[in-house]
C-alpha positions in Angstrom: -12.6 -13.7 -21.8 -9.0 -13.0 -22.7 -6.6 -12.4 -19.6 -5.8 -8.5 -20.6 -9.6 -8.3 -20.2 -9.9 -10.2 -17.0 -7.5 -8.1 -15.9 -8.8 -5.0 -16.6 -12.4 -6.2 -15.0 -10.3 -7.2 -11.6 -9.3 -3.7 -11.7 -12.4 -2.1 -12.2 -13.5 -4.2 -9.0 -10.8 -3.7 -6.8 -10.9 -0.2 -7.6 -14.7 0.4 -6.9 -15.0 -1.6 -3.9 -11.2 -0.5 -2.6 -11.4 2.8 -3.5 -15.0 3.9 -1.8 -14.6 1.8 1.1 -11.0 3.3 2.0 -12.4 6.6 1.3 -14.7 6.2 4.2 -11.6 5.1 6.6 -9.6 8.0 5.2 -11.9 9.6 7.0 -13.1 7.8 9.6 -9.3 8.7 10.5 -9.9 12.7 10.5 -12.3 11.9 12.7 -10.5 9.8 15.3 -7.8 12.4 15.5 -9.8 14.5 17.0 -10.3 12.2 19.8 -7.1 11.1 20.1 -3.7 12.5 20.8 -0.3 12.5 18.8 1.2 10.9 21.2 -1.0 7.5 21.8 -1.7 7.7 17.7 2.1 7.2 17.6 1.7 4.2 20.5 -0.9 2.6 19.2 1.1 2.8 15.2 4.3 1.4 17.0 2.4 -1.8 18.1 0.8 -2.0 14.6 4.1 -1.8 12.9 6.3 -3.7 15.7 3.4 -6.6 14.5 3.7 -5.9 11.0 7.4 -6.1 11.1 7.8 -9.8 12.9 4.6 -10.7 10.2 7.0 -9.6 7.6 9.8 -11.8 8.6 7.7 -14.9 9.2 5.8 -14.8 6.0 7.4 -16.4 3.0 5.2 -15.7 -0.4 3.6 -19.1 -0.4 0.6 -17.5 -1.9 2.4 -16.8 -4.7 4.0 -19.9 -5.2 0.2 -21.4 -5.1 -0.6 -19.0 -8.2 2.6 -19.4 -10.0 2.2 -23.1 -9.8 -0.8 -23.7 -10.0 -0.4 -26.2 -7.0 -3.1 -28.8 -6.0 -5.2 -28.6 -3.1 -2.8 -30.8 -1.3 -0.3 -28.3 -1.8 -2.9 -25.5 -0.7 -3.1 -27.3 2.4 0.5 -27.9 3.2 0.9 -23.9 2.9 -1.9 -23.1 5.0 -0.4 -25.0 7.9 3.1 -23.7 7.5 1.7 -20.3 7.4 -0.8 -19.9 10.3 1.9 -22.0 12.6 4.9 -19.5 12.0 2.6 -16.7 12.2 1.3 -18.3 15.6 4.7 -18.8 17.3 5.9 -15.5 15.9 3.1 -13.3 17.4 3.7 -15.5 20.9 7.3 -14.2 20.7 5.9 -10.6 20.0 3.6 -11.0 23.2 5.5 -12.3 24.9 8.5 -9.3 24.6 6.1 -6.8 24.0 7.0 -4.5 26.8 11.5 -4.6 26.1 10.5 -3.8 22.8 8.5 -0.9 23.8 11.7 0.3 25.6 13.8 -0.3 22.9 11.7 1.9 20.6 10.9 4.8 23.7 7.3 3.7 23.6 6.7 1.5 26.1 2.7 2.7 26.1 2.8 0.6 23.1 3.1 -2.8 24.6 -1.2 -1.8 25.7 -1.6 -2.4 21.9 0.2 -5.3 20.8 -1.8 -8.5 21.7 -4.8 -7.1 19.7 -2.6 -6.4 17.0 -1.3 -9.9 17.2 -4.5 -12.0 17.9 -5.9 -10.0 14.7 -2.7 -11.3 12.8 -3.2 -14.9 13.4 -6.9 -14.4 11.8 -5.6 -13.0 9.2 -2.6 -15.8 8.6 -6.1 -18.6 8.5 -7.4 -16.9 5.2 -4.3 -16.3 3.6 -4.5 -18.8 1.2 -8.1 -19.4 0.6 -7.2 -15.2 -0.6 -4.7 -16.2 -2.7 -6.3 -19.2 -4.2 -9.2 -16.4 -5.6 -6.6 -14.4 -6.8 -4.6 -17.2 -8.7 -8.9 -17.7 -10.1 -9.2 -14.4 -11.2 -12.0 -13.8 -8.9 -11.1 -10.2 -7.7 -14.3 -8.8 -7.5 -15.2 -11.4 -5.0 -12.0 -10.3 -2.8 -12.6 -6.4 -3.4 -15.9 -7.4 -2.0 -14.7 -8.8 1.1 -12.0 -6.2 1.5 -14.2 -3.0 0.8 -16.7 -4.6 3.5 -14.4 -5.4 5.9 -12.9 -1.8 5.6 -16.0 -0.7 6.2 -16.7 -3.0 9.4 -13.8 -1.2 11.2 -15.0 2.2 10.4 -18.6 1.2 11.8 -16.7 -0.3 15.0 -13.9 2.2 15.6 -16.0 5.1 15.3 -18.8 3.9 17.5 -16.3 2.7 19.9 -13.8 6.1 19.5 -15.8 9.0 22.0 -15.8 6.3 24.7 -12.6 3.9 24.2 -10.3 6.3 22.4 -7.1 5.3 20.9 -8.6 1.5 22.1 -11.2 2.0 19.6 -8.5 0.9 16.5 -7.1 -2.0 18.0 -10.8 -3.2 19.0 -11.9 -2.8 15.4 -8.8 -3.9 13.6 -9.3 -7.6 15.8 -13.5 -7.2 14.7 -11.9 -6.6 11.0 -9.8 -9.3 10.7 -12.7 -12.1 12.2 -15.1 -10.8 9.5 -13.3 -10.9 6.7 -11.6 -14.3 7.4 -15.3 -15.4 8.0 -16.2 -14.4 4.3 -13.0 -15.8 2.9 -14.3 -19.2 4.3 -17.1 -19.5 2.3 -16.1 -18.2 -0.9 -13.7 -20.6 -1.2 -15.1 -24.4 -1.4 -12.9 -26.7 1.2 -12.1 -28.9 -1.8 -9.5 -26.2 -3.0 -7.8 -26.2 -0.1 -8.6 -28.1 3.4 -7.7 -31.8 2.3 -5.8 -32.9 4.9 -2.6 -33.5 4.1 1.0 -34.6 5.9 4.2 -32.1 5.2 5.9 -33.5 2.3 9.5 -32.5 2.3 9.9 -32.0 -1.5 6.7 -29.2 -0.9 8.5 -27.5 1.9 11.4 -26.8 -0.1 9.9 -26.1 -2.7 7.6 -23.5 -0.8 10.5 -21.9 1.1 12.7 -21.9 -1.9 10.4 -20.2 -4.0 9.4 -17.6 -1.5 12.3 -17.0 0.8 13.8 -14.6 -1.6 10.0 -12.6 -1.9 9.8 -12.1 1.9 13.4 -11.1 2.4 12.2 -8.6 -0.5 8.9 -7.7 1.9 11.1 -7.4 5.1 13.3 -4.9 3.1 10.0 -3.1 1.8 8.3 -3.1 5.1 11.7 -1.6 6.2 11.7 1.0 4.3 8.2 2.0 4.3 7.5 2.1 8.0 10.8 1.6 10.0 11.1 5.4 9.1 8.6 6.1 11.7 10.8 4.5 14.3 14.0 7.4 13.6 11.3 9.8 13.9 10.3 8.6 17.1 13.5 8.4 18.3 14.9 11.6 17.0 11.9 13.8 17.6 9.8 11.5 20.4 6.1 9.6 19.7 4.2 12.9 19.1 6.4 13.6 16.0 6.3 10.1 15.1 2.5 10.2 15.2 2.3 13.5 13.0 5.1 11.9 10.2 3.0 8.6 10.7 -0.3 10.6 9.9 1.1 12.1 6.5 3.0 9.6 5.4 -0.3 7.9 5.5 -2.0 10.5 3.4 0.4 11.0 1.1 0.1 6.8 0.2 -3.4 7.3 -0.2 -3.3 7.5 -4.0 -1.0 4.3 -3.7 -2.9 2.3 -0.9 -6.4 3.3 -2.1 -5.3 3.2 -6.6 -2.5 1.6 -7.1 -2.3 -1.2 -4.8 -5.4 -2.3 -6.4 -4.5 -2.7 -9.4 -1.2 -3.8 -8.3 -2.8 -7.2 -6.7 -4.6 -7.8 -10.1 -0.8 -7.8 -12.2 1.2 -11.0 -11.0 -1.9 -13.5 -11.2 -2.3 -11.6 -14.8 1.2 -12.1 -15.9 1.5 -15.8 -14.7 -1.3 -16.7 -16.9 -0.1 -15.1 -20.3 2.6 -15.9 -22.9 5.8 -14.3 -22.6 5.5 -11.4 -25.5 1.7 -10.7 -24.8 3.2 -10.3 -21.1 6.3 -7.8 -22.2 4.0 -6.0 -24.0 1.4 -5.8 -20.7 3.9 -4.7 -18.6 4.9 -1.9 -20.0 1.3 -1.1 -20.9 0.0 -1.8 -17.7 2.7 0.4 -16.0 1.7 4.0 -18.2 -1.9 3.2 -17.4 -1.3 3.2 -13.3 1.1 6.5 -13.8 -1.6 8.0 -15.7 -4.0 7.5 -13.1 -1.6 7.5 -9.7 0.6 10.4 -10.8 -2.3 13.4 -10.7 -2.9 12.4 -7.1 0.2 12.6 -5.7 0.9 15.7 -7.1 -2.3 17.2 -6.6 -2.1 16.1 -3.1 1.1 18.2 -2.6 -0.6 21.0 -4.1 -3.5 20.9 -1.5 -1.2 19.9 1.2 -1.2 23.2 3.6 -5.1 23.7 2.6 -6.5 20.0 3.1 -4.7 20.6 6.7 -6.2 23.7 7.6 -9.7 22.3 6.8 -9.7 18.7 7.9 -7.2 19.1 11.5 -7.4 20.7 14.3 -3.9 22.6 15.8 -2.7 19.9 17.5 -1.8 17.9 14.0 -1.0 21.7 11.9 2.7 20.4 11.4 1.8 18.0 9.1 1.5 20.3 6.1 4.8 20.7 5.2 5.5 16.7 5.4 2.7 16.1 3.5 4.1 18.2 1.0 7.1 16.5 0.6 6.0 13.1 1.1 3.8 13.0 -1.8 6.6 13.4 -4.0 6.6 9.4 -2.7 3.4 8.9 -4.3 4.6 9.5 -7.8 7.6 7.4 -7.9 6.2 4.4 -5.7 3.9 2.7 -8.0 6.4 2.9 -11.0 8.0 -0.2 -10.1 4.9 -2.2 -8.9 4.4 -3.3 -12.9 7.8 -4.6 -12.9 8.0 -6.4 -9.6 4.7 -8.4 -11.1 6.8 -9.5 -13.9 9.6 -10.4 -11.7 7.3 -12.3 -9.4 5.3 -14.1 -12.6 8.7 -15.7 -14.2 9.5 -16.6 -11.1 12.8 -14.1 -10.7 12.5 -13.4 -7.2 16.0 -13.0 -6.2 15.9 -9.7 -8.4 12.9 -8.6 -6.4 14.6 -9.0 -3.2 18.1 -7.3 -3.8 15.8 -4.0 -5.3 13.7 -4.1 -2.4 17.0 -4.1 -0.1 18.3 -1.7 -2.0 15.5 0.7 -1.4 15.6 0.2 2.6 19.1 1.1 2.1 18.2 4.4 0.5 15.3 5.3 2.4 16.3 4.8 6.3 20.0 6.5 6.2 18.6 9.2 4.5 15.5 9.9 6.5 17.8 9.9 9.8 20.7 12.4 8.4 18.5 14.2 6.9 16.6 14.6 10.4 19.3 14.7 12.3 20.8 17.6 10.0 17.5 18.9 9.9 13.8 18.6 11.2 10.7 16.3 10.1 10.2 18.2 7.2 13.8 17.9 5.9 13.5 13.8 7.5 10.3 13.8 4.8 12.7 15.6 2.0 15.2 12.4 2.4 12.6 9.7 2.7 11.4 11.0 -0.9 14.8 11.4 -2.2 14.8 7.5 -1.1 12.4 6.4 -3.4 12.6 8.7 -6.1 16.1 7.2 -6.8 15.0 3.6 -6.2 12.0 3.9 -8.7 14.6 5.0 -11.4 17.3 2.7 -10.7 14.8 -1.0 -10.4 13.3 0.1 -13.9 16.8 0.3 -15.2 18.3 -2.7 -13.3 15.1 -4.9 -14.4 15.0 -3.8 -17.8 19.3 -5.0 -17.7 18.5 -8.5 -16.5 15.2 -9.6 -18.5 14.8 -7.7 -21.5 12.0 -5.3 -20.9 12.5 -2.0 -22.9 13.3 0.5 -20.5 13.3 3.4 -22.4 9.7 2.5 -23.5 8.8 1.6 -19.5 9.9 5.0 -18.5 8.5 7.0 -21.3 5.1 5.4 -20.2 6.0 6.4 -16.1 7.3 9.8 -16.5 4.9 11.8 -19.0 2.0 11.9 -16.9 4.4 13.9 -14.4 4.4 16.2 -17.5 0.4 16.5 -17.9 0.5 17.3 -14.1 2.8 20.4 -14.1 -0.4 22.8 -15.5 -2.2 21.2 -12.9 -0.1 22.0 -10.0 0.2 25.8 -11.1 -3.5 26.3 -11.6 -3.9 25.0 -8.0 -1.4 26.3 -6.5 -2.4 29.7 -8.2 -6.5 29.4 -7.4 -5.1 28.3 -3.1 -3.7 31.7 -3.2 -6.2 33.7 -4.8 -8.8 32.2 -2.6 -6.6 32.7 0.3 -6.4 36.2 -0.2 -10.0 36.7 -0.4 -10.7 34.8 2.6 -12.5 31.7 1.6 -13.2 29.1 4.0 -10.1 26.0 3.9 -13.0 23.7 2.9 -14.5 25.7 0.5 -10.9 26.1 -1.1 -10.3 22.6 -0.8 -12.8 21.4 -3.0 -12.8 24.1 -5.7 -8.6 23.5 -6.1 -9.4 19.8 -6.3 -12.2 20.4 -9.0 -9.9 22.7 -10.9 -6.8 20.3 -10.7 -8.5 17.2 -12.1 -10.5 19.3 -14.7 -6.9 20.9 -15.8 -5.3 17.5 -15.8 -8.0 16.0 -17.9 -7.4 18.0 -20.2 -3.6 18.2 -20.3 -3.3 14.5 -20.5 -5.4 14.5 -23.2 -2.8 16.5 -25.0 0.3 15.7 -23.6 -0.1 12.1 -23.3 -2.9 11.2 -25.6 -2.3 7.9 -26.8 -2.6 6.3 -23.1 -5.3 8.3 -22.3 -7.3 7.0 -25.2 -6.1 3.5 -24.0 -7.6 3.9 -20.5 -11.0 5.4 -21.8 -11.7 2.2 -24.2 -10.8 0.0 -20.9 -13.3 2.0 -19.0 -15.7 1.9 -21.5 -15.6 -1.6 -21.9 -15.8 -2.3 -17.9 -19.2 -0.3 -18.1 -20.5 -2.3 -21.0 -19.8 -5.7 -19.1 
């Protein structure tokens, strides 16, 4: 099987497994809201994200260096050990300062949280590279497997746990999460690929920190300017708002945590393993097919923003309509870059990827404060997508500059779906207030604006951008006949 075609099966995998099995969290979380309050939902996302942050720092790519060179189980080894003992002293350090922390972000309830955050962490770090070592095989339907079940593990757990335990009932299944999938991780991977004992060989340290010091200053700015947002809410508007901005931030990146980071994973392992002018033409390719698919959703999900509240929240979380609404402008311009950063990554330019990922934190964060400051949430939300909006534009531009790629054929591919999706949005937005005025129940609503929106956009794509919708049909097609 070519590579393309690999490819395009990984996808198909990730996106089955991924896509069902965050569906069910998506809404496991409507249902823990509604045993939880704003305010510990923000507490218990501060300690996520204060863990996430110092994992951020610590980690340092070495999976990718694995698939980029192709490294010997030696080599494996080596990484695994550097990895899991950073990640062990940093989540001490995190433990250990959990509570000055808390202060420092005006959520000292937080610190409750942290050490199963932490503990979960270090599970995660031991797997890491038996992960990476499937991905740099092509075997993605082995880790969407493990993924999708271990999503579904911490749905089983948090919602069992929830009436009784609370906002306790994440951390608690987050830690059970984290032990299962590391278990399955284990034995897909044989110990020959990767636990031969091995000593630290200088010339392998350098070369793992070389290669990947540039990638996790790049993740540290991403991280940054994905989810250090939440902590300007928190301090401008206090852990309640924080919890509310947290919650639609969260479902405005469901089209990109639950689409396109799946077939996002699938693109760098591609690209390493093809020839420079099939991999040009990939990229480009690759990048029209995810905005064809990601684009309908974040618009569509702006377009059912105030009804999918109404029907899914009780009053407690009703302000997050209108920063849902905003926030999926996110959604559309996210994922535009994902196809070039896989490039980036696969020819092994990972300076580039840092300076435009540290160019987006220093979009995103300023604006989301003055624009909060000035403002409210909503207008926080307004800057935060003026953030990335500008950064998806200017890294297409900037990476098309340095390596060649054709950017007027990379945008073409990114922007037009947005085109197919303005019909869409007005026949939504058109049916909401129809049905609105005759008094139809939210839910009810809900589902007829989303039938009507994908039916509408099926069709205008069709029309509007026809030659990549023909494209993605004969993929599908040929996933079903394997």
């Amino acid at each position: 099987m070519s590579v393309a075609r690999a490819a395009a099966h990984g996808v198909a995998w990730n996106m089955l497994f991924g896509i069902s099995s965050r569906l069910i969290t998506l809404v496991s979380t409507l249902v823990l809201t509604r045993f939880i309050a704003p305010a510990a939902y923000g507490a218990v996302l501060a300690a996520s994200i204060s863990t996430v942050t110092v994992a951020v720092f610590t980690s340092f790519a070495f999976g990718q260096y694995l698939i980029a060179k192709r490294s010997t189980p030696d080599v494996a080894f080596q990484a695994a050990v550097l990895h899991t003992g950073i990640g062990v002293v940093a989540m001490v350090l995190l433990v250990v300062f959990r509570e000055p922390i808390g202060r420092l972000l005006e959520t000292p309830e937080m610190s409750d949280f942290v050490l199963y955050y932490a503990i979960a962490h270090v599970i995660d770090r031991s797997r890491y590279v038996p992960e990476r070592l499937l991905m740099r095989d092509l075997r993605f339907r082995a880790i969407a497997t493990i993924n999708g079940s271990g999503e579904l593990v911490y749905v089983a757990v948090a919602l069992s746990l929830a009436p009784r335990f609370a906002e306790d009932a994440i951390v608690i299944a987050a830690l059970v999460r984290s032990a299962f999938n590391a278990t399955l991780y284990f034995a897909a991977v044989p110990r020959a690929h990767w636990l031969v004992v091995s000593p630290l060989r200088a010339d392998v340290v350098r070369g793992l920190f070389g290669y990947g010091l540039p990638i996790m200053i790049g993740a540290v700015a991403d991280r940054a300017a994905t989810r250090w947002d939440n902590f300007f809410m928190s301090k401008l508007f206090g852990p309640a708002v924080m919890g509310r901005y947290n919650l639609s931030y969260s479902l405005a990146e469901t089209p990109v945590s639950h689409v396109a980071e799946h077939i996002g994973e699938v693109l760098m392992p591609s690209f390493a393993k093809m020839e420079d002018a099939e991999r040009r033409r990939a990229v480009v390719k690759s990048a029209a097919l995810m905005a064809l698919i990601v684009s309908p959703l974040g618009v569509g999900l702006g377009a059912v923003s105030s009804t999918l509240v109404e029907a899914l929240f009780d009053e407690r979380w009703a302000g997050i309509a209108p920063m849902l609404a905003v926030l999926s402008i996110m959604t559309m311009f996210r994922p535009m870059t994902w196809s070039a950063m896989a490039y980036l990554q696969a020819v092994q330019q990972t300076r580039l990827v840092m300076y435009t990922s540290f160019t987006r934190a220093m979009l995103v964060l300023p604006l989301v404060g003055i624009f909060g400051w000035l403002g409210d949430p909503t207008w926080a939300c307004v800057g935060a997508a003026i953030g990335h909006a500008v950064h998806a534009i200017g890294t297409i531009i900037v990476t098309g500059r340095v390596t060649g790629l054709p950017i007027a054929a990379y945008l073409a591919g990114v922007l037009r779906p947005l085109v197919a999706c303005l019909p869409m949005f007005g026949a939504v937005v058109g049916l909401e207030l129809g049905l609105d005025r005759l008094g139809v129940h939210p839910a009810v609503s809900l589902v007829a604006q989303m039938v009507t929106g994908g039916a509408v956009y099926v069709v205008a794509a069709l029309i509007l951008v026809r030659g990549t919708s023909l494209e993605l049909v004969r993929l599908g097609r040929g996933v079903l006949r394997r």
